[in-house]
C-alpha positions as CSV (number, residue, x, y, z in Angstrom):
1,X,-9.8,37.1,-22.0
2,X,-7.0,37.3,-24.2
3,X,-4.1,37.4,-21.3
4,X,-5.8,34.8,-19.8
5,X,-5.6,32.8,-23.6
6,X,-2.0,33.8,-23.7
7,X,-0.9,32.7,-20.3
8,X,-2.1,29.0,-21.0
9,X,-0.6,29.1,-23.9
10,X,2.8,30.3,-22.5
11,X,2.1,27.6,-19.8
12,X,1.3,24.9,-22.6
13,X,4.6,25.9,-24.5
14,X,6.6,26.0,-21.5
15,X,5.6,22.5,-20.7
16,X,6.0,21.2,-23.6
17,X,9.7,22.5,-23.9
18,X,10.1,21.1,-20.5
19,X,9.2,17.4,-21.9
20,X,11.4,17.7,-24.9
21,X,14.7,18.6,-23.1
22,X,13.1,15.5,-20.8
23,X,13.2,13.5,-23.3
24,X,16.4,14.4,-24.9
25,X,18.2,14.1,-22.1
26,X,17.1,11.0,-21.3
27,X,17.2,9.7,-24.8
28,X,21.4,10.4,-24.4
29,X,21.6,8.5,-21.1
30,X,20.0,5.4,-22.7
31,X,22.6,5.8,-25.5
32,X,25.4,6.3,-23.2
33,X,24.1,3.3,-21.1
34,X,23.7,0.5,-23.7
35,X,27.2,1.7,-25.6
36,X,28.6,0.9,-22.0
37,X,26.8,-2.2,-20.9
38,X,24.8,-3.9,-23.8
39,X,20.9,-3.7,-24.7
40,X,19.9,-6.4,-22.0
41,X,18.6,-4.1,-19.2
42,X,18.7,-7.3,-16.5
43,X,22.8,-7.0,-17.0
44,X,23.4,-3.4,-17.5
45,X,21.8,-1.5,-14.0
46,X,22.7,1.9,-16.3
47,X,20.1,0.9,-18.7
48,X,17.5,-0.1,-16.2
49,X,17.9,3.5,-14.5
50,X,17.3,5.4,-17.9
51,X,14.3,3.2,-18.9
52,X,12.7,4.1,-15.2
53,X,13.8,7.4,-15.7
54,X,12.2,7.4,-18.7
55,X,9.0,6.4,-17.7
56,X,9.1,8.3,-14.3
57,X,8.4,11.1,-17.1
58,X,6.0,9.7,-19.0
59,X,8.3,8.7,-22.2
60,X,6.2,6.9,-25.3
61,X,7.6,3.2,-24.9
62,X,7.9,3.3,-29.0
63,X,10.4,6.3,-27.9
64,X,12.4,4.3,-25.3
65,X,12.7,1.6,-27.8
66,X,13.6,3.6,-30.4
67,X,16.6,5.3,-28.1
68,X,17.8,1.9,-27.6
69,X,17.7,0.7,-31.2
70,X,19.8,3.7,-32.3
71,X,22.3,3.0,-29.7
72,X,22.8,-0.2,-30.6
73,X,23.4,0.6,-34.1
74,X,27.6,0.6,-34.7
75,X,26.8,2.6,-37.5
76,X,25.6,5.8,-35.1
77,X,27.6,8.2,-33.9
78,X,27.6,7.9,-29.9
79,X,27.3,10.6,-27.0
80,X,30.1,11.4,-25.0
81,X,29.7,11.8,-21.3
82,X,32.1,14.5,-19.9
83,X,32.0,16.1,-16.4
84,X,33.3,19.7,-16.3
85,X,34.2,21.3,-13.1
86,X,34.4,25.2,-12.0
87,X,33.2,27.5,-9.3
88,X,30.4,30.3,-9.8
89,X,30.1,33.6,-8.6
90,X,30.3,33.9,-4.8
91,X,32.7,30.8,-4.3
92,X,29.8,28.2,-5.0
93,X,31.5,24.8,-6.8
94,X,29.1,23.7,-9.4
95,X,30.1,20.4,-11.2
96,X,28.2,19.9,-14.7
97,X,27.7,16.5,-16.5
98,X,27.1,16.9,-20.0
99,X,26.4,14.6,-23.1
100,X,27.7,15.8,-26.3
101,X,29.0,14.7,-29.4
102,X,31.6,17.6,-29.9
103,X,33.1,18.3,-27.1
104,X,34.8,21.6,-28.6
105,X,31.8,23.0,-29.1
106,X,30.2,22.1,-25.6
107,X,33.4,23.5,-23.8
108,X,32.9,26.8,-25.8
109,X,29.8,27.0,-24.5
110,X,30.3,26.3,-20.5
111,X,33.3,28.6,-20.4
112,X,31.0,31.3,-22.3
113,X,28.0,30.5,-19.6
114,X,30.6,30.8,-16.8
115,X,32.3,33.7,-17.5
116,X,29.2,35.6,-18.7
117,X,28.3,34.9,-14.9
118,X,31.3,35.9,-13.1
119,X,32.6,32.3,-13.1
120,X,35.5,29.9,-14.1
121,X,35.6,26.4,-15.2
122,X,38.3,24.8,-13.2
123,X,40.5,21.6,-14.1
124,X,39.3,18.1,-14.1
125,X,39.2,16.4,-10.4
126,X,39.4,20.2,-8.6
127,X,36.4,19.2,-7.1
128,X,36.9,15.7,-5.9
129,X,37.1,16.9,-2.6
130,X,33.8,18.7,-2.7
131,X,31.6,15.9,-4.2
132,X,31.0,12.4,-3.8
133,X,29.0,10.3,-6.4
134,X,26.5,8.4,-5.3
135,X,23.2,6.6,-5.9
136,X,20.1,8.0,-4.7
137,X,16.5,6.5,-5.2
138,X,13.5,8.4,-4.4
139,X,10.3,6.2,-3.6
140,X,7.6,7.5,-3.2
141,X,5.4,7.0,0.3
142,X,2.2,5.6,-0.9
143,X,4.0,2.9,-2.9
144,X,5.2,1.3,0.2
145,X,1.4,0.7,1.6
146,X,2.6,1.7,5.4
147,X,5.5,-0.1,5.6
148,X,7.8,0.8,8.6
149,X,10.5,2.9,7.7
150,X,12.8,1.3,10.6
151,X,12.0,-2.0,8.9
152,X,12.8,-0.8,5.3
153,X,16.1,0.9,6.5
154,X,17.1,-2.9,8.1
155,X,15.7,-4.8,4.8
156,X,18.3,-2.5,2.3
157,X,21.2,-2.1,4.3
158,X,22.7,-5.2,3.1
159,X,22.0,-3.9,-0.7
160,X,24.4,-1.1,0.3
161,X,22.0,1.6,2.1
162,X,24.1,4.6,3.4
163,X,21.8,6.7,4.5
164,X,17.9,7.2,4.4
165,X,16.4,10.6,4.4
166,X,12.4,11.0,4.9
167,X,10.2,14.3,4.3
168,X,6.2,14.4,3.5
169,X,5.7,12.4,0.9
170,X,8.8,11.0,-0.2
171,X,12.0,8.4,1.5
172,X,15.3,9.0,-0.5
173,X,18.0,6.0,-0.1
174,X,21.7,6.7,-0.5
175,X,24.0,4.0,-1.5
176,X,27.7,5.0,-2.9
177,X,28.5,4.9,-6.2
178,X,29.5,0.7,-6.7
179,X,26.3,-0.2,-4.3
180,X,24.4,1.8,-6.8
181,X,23.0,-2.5,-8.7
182,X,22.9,-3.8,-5.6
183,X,20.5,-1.5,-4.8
184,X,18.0,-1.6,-7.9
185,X,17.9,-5.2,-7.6
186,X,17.5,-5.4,-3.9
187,X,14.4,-2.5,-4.6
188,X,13.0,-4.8,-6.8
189,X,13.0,-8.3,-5.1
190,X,11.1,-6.2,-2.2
191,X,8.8,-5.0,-4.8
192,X,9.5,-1.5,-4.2
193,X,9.3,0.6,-7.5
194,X,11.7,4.0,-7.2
195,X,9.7,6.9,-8.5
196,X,13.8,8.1,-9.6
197,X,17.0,6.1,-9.4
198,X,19.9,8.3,-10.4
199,X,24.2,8.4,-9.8
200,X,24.4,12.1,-8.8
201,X,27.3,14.3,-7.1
202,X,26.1,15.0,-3.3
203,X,28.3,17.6,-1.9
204,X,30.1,17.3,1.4
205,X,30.2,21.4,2.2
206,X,27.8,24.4,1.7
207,X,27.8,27.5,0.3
208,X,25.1,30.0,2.7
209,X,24.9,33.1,0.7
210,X,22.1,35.8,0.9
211,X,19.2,36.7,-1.3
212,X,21.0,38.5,-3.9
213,X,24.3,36.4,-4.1
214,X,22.3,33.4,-4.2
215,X,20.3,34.9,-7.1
216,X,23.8,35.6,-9.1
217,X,24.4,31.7,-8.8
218,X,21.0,30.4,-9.9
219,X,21.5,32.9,-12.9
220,X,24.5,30.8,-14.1
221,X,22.6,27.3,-13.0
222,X,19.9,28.1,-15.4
223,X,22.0,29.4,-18.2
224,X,23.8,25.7,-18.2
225,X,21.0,23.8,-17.6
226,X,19.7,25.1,-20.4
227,X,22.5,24.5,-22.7
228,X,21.4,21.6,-25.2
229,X,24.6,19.4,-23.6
230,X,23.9,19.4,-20.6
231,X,22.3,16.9,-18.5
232,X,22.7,17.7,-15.2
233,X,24.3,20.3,-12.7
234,X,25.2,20.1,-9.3
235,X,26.4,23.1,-6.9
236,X,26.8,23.0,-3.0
237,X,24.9,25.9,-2.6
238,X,22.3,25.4,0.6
């Protein structure tokens, strides 16, 4: 009985944890998004993203509003968004977009993670040719009540739709990176809700590795991603 008592609780706390870095990341993309574009989400598609976001994850709406008061206060010292580039063990490019009001200390801390992992950061735009930013929208099947997905594909192309990938239970739309408010809006005047809407790095080449290499990679991923700084990390390993 008492394993059974400590494993929910492990699984309670590790949920928990799990919604707070949520939150805080997501709480630093709404700053970073109204310092950038203004508090009026129907001119700034940044702030729209971050406020779905931040629903898609069951944010307080008191919270949300309170993320964009604080950013729109002069008076508050402001996030930084800074991408850092380098390549993990094994060859893999991994590309890390982090949020961070000192950025000596958050460099500290990559190059720490990367080399503790048989890594290098790299210079700024080394992986330009290994990336592309782009917008991608995940929607959900069952919000779109049966529509035809050949039909859908013609109705968003002229919002900027690259590509359109489909699997079980979700359709994810690719648009590049300037297509990115095109697309929310076009989304919305279909009345299609995206369950995510995210700019992220897509890679262009792949990394195959075996069981064990690949397990020296996702060692490093999950010493950044859980760095307080972070936000997001991308690597082009299949």
């Amino acid at each position: 009985m008492g394993r059974i008592f400590e494993k929910r609780k492990y699984k309670m706390f590790a949920r928990f944890d799990r919604m707070a870095k949520q939150f805080t990341r997501i709480g630093k993309e709404i700053s970073i998004a109204v310092r950038q574009g203004g508090v009026n989400s129907d001119h700034n598609p940044h702030l729209r993203m971050a406020i779905q976001n931040a629903k898609n994850v069951n944010m307080p709406k008191d919270r949300i509003e309170a993320a964009i008061k604080r950013a729109s206060d002069q008076d508050t010292a402001g996030y930084e968004e800074i991408k850092y580039e380098g390549y993990g063990p094994h060859g893999v490019a991994i590309l890390v977009e982090s949020a961070t009001d000192n950025n000596t200390r958050t460099v500290a801390n990559l190059r720490s993670h990367f080399n503790k992992c048989d890594g290098a950061l790299g210079k700024t735009g080394s992986l330009d040719f290994v990336f592309k930013r782009k917008g991608v929208f995940k929607i959900a099947k069952s919000t779109l009540k049966g529509k035809d997905l050949d039909e859908l594909e013609l109705e968003i192309i002229d919002f900027g739709c690259e590509d359109l990938a489909i699997d079980e239970e979700e359709v994810y739309v690719y648009t590049s990176f300037t297509d990115f408010g095109n697309m929310q809006k076009g989304l919305e005047e279909l009345g299609i809700e995206a369950a995510t809407a995210e700019l992220q790095y897509v890679p262009t080449s792949f990394v195959d590795l075996d069981e064990a290499q690949a397990s020296d990679v996702l060692e490093l991923i999950d010493r950044l991603e859980s760095d307080d700084d972070v936000q997001n990390v991308y690597h082009n390993l299949r």
